[in-house]
C-alpha positions in Angstrom: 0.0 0.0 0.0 1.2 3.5 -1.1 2.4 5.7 2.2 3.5 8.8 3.1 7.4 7.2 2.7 6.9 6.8 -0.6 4.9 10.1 -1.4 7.2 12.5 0.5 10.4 11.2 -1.7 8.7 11.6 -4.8 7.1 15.4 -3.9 10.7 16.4 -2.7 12.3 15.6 -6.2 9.4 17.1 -7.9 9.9 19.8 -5.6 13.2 20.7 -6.6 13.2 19.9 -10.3 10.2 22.8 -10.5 12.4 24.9 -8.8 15.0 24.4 -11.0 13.2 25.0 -14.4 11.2 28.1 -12.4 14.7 29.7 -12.1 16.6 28.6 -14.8 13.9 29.3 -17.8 10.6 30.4 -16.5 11.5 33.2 -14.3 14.1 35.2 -16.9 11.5 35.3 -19.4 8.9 36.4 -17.0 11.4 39.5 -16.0 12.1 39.5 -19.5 8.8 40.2 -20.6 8.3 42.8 -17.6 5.7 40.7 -16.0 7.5 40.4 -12.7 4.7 41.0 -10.3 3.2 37.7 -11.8 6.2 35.6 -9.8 4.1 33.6 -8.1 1.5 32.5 -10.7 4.6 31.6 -12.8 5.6 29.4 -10.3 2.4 27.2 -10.0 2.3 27.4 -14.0 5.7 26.0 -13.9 4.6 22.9 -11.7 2.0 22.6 -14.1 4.4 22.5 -16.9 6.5 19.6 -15.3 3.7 17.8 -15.4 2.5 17.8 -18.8 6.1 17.0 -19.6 6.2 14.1 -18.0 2.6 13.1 -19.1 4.3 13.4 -22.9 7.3 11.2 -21.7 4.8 8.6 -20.5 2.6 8.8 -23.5 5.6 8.0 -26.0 7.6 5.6 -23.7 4.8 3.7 -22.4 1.5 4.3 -24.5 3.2 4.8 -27.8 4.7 1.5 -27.6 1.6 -0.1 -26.6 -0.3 1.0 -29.4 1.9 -0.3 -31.5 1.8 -3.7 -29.8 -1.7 -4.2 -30.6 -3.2 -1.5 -32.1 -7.6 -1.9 -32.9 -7.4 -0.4 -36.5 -4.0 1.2 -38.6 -3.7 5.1 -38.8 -6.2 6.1 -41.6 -5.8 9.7 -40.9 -2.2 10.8 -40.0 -3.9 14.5 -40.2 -6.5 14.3 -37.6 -4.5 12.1 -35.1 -1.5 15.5 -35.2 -4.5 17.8 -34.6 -5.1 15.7 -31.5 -1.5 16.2 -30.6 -2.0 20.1 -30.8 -5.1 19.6 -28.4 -3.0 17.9 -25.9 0.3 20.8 -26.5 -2.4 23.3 -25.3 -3.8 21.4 -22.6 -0.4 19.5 -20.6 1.9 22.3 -21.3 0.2 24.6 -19.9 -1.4 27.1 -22.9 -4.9 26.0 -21.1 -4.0 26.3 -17.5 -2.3 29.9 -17.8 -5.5 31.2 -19.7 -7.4 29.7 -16.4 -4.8 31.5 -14.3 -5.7 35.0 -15.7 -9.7 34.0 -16.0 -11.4 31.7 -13.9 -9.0 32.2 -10.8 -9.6 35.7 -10.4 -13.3 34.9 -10.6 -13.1 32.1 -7.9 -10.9 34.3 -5.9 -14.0 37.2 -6.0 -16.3 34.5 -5.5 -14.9 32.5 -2.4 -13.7 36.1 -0.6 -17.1 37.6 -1.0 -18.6 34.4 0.6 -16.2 34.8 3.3 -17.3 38.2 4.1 -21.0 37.0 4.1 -19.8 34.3 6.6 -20.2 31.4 4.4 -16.6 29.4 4.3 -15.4 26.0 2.5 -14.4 23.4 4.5 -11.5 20.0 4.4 -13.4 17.1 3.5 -10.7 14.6 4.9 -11.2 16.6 8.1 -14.6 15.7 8.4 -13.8 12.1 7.3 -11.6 12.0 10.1 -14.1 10.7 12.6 -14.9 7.4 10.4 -11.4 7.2 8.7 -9.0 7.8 11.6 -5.6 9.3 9.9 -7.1 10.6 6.9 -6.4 14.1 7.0 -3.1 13.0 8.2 -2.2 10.8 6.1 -0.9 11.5 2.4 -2.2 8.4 0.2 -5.7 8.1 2.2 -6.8 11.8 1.5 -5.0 11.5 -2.1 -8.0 8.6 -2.6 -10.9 10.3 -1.1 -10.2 13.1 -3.1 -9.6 11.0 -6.3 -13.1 9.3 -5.7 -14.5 12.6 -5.4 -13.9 14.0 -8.6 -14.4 10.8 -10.4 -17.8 10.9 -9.3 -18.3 14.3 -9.8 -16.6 14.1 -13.7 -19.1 11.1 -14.2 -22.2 13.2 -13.3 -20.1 16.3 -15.7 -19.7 14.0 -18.8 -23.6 12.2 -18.3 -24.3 16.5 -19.1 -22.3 16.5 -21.6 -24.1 13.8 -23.4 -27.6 14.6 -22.6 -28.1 18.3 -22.3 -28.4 19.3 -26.6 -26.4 22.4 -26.0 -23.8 21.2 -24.4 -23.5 17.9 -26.5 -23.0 20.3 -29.2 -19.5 21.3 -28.2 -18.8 17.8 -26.9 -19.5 16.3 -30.1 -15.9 18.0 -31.0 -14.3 15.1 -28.8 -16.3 12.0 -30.1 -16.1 12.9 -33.6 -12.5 11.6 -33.9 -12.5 8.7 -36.3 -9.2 7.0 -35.6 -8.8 7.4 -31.7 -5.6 7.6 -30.3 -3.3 8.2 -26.7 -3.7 11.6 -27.8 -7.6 12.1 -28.1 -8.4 12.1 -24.8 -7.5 16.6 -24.8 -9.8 16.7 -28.4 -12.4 19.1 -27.1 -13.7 22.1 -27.5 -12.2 24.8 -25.4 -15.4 26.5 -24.0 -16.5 22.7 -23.1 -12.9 22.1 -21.3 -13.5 25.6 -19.6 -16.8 24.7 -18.2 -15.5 21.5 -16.9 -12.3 22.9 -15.2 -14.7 25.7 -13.8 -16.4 23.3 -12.1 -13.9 21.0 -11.0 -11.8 24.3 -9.4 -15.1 25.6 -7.9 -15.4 21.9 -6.0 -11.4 22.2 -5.5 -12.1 25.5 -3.3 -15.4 24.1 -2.0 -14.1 21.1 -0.2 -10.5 22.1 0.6 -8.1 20.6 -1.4 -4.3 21.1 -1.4 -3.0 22.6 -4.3 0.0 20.0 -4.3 -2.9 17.1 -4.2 -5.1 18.8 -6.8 -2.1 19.4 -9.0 -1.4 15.2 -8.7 -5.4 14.5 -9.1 -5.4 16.0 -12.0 -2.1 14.1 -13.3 -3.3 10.9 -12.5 -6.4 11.5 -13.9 -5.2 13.0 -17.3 -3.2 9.9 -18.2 -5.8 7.5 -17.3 -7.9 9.4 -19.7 -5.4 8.7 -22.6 -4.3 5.5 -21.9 -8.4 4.6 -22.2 -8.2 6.3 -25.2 -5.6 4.4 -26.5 -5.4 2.7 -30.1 -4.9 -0.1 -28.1 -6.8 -4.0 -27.8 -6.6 -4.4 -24.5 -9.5 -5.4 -22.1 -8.5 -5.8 -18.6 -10.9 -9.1 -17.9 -14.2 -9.2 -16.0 -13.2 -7.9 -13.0 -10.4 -5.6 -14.2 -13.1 -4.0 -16.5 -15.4 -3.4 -13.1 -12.7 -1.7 -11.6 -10.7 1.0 -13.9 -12.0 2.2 -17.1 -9.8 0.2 -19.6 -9.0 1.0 -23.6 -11.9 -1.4 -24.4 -14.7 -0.3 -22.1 -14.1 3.5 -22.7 -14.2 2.2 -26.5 -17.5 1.1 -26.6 -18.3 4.8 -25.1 -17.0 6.4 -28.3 -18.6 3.5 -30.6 -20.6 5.0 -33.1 -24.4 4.8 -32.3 -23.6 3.0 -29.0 -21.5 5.4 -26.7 -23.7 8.4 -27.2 -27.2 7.3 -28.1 -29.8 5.4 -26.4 -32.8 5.1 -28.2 -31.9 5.9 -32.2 -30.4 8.1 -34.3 -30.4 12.1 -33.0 -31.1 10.7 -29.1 -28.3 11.3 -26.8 -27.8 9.3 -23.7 -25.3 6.4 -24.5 -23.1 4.2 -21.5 -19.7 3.6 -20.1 -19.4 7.8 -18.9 -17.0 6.3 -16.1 -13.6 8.8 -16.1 -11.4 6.3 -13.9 -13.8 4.1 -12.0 -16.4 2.0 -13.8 -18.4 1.6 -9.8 -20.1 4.8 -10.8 -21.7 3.7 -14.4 -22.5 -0.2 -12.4 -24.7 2.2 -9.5 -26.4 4.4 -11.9 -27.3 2.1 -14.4 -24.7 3.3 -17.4 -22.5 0.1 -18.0 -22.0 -2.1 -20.7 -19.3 -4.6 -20.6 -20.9 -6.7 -23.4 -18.7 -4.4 -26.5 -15.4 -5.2 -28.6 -13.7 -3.0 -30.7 -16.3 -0.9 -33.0 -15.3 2.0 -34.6 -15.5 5.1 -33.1 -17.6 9.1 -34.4 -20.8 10.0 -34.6 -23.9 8.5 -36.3 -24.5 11.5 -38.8 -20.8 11.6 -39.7 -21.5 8.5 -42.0 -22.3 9.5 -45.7 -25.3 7.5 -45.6 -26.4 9.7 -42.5 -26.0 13.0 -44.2 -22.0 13.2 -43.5 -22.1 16.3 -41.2 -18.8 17.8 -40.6 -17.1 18.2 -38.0 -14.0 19.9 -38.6 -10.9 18.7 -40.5 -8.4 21.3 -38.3 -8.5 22.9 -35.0 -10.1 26.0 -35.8 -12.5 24.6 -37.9 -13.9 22.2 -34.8 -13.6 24.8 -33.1 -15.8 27.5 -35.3 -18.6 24.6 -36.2 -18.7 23.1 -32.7 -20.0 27.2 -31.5 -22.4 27.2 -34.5 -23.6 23.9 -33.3 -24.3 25.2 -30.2 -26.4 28.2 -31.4 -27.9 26.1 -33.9 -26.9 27.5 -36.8 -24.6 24.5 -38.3 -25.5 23.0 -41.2 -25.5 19.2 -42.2 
């Protein structure tokens, strides 16, 4: 079991290798660019940097590879999988996370100080654990997993929106029209559906107290799940594997065209498998299928003999139809 010995180790070294790329590169182009006042914030964006490095190490040491061990289908579009790879250059190195620094935390920052002044306070949710779960606030690993759980649940009930609310589906529909999906599909998403997301994820970061250093390694663990279930990869983790971590073949079947994101017919959303990390949550609420293979992956109407919408070939193009979806002006 994963303690505090073997925590405290690892934060150290990632400790001083942030400080180390802080000084050495970010913090002379920050003076550089006169923006010293914004020290601080460049600090945090340079732990957030790290980690998307090392979430691009992992993807082409250890994902790659297994891709290309058993891949489902060969690369039909070499074009749309680099477009992925720009979604996830924005998103783990940080583009994303600084235009959050300058607009949503500001906003939570008004937010959570007015609510203070009005008397109304977040509080530590391992804190209040601490009565059934002796240790918990105290210990590293055990508030690391009730804070993981948390989320999980909280991004299942986020992507069950996603896929049922028309308006929102709209912009969704950016992600689960990829084709040929890859390690790198996982960040394929419009960025005013990634920006609701995050907003709500921070809000509940505030709301129930958790440690920027935790939240910074919930979010790591949680981004490279994602695209190792998004894999090109044949790999089903058995029957009780598959009931306990979202695997490349279960999160497949979610993407499956006419399976993962309709119910009842053509043009009804609903759809299974929503499950981020832990399948438990799509067994409860009545969302799983374990029955799938390998089917291929889009959206019913992208076929040509269901009108062969478009959804965007490049990034600003998904981007531009996935807004006039959502006002309702996009043509098939």
């Amino acid at each position: 079991m994963i303690d505090d010995t073997f925590i405290a180790p690892l934060s150290d070294a990632f400790g001083q290798v942030q400080q180390w790329l802080f000084e050495a590169v970010v913090q002379p182009l920050v003076f550089e660019a006169g923006l010293g006042n914004l020290l601080e914030d460049a600090y945090t964006a340079t732990g957030w940097l790290l980690v998307g490095l090392i979430q691009v190490l992992v993807l082409l040491a250890v994902i790659g590879p297994l891709q290309r061990w058993r891949p489902v289908d060969r690369v039909r579009d070499s074009a749309g999988v680099w477009v992925d790879v720009l979604y996830t250059v924005i998103h783990r190195l940080g583009l994303f996370r600084v235009a959050m620094f300058f607009s949503v935390e500001p906003l939570l920052d008004e937010v959570f100080g007015q609510a203070s002044v009005w008397g109304v306070n977040g509080f530590q949710l391992d804190g209040l654990l601490a009565p059934l779960w002796p240790g918990v606030s105290d210990t590293a690993w055990a508030s690391f997993l009730v804070y993981l759980l948390v989320f999980d649940l909280l991004d299942y009930w986020i992507h069950r929106g996603q896929h049922h609310a028309n308006r929102w589906w709209a912009l969704h529909a950016v992600h689960h029209s990829q084709r040929h999906m890859t390690m790198w599909s996982d960040n394929r998403n419009h960025l005013l559906d990634d920006l609701l997301r995050d907003v709500l994820i921070a809000f509940t970061a505030r709301a129930i107290g958790v440690p920027p250093g935790q939240f910074v390694a919930l979010v790591a663990v949680t981004q490279l799940v994602e695209s190792f279930s998004h894999a090109n990869l044949r790999l089903s983790f058995g029957w009780l594997g598959e009931r306990l971590l979202v695997s490349p073949r279960f999160h497949r079947q979610h993407h499956a065209i006419g399976i993962g994101h309709e119910s009842e017919g053509p043009g009804t959303l609903g759809g299974c498998n929503f499950a981020v990390l832990f399948p438990v949550w799509d067994v409860i609420f009545g969302t799983a299928r374990f029955d799938g293979g390998f089917e291929p992956t889009g959206i019913r109407d992208q076929l040509p003999d269901q009108g062969g919408r478009d959804y965007g070939r490049g990034f600003w193009a998904q981007q531009w139809l996935g807004l006039r979806r959502l006002v309702g002006r996009d043509a098939v």
